[in-house]
N, C-alpha and C positions, 0 to 999 in steps of 0.2 A: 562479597560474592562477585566474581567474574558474570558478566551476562553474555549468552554468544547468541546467535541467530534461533537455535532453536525454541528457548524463552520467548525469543519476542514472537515466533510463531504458533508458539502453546498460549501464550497470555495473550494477545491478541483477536484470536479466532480470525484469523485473515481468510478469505475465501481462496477458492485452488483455481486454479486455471482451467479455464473453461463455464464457472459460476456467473452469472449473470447478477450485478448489483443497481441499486437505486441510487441516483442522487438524488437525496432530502431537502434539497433548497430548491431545486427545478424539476424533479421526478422523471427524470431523462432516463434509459436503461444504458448501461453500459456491459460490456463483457468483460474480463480478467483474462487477457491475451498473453500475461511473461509473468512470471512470480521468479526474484533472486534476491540472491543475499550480495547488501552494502554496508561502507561504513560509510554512519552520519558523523559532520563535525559536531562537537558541543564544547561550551564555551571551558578555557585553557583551566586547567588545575591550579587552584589559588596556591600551593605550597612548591610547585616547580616553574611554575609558568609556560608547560611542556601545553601543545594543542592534544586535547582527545579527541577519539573516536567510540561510537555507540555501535551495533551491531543495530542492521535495519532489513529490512523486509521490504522491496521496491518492486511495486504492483504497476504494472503499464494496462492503461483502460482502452478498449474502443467503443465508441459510440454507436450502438444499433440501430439501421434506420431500414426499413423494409427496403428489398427490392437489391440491396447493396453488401457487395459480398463483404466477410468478416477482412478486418483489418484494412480496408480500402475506407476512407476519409479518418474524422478526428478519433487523434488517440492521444493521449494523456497519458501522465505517470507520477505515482509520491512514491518516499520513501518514509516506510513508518517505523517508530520505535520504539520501545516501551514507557517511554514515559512521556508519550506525547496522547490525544484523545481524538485525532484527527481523524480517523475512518472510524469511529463512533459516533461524535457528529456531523459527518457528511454523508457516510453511505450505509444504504440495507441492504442484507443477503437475501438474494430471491431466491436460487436455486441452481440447478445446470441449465444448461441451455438447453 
C-alpha cells in the first residue's frame, strides 16, 4: 500500500490549525499556527539503494505567553509520519483557542 498525506492525517489525529496543545515534558501551551504536507527522508530501500520518501504532516507551534500577540516570539516546527510516536509523547490536544 501507497501511503499519501491523508493517512497520516486520519491515523494521527493531528490537531488543525488554530488548536491549542500541551507540552507534556514542560506543560508549556503552544498554538498550531501552519498545518502542510511534506516529504520525510527514510532510510534508502535495501533492494535498489534508491533514497525514499514518506508523506508527513509539518505542524509549526507558537508559544502562548499572555499579553503577546500570536506568532510574535518562539515558534517551532516537526514534521510527523506514520510511523513515528512523536506528537503522542510529547503533545496533548486542549482544544481551539
Amino acid at each position: 500500500m501507497v501511503e499519501t498525506h491523508d493517512d497520516v492525517v486520519k491515523g494521527k489525529h493531528l490537531p488543525r490549525v488554530g488548536q491549542t496543545v500541551r507540552s507534556k515534558k514542560y506543560g508549556t501551551l503552544w498554538r498550531v499556527m501552519e498545518k502542510r504536507e511534506v516529504w520525510a527522508n527514510t532510510t534508502d530501500d535495501p533492494e535498489s539503494g534508491n533514497p525514499r520518501l514518506l508523506p508527513a504532516i509539518y505542524l509549526c507551534y507558537w508559544k502562548i505567553r499572555e499579553g503577546v500577540m500570536p506568532g510574535i516570539g518562539k515558534m517551532m516546527g516537526y514534521a510527523y509520519t506514520l510511523h513515528d510516536t512523536t506528537f503522542e509523547t510529547n503533545w496533548e490536544i486542549l482544544g481551539d483557542s
